[in-house]
C-alpha positions, 0 to 999 in steps of 0.5 A, a space after each residue: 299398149 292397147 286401145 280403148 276397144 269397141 265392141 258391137 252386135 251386127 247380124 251374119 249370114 251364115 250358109 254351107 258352101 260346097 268346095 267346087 274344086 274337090 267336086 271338079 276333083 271327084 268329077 275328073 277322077 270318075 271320068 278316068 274311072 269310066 276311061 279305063 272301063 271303056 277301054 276294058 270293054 273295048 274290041 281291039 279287031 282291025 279296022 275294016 276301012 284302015 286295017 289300022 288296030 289301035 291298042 289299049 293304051 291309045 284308046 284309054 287316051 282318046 277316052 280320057 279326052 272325053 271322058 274328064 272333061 264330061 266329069 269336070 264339067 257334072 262335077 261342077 254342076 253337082 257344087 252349083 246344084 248343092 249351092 242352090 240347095 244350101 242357099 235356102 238353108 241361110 242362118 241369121 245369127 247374132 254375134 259380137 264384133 270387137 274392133 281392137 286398135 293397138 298402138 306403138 
């Protein structure tokens, strides 16, 4: 059984918002892209001071240590940029609200 309903136009605001999480994604994911080619373009001679060779896949590591948080971090900075754009985009729309109360 259903109550008297109450209906009424209000205002909204209605605006695009980028998705922080998958731009951070993104970011982390050219980070190990750009790893692996460090790593790819990297020289594997012996050290001169240590006599210490590293091989490819501690480097691809010490890479990633730098290279996905530098990502992470532009990624998140693309989705504040594109906020800031999209906020001068705003809409205001007219729309109907409905408040229905059921009772038991």
């Amino acid at each position: 059984m259903s109550s008297p309903e109450s209906r009424k136009t209000v205002e909204a605001t209605v605006r695009r918002v980028p998705r922080y999480g998958v731009f951070m994604g993104i970011g982390v994911v050219l980070g190990v892209i750009a790893a692996g080619v460090l790593t790819m373009v990297g020289t594997y001679e012996p050290s001169e001071v240590l006599a210490v060779v590293y091989p490819p896949g501690q480097v691809f590591g010490f890479a990633l240590l730098w290279t996905a948080p530098i990502g992470l971090a532009l990624g998140g900075l693309a989705a504040i940029i594109l906020e800031r754009v999209a906020k001068r985009h705003d809409r205001v729309v007219q729309v109907d609200r409905e408040t229905i109360i059921e009772s038991d």
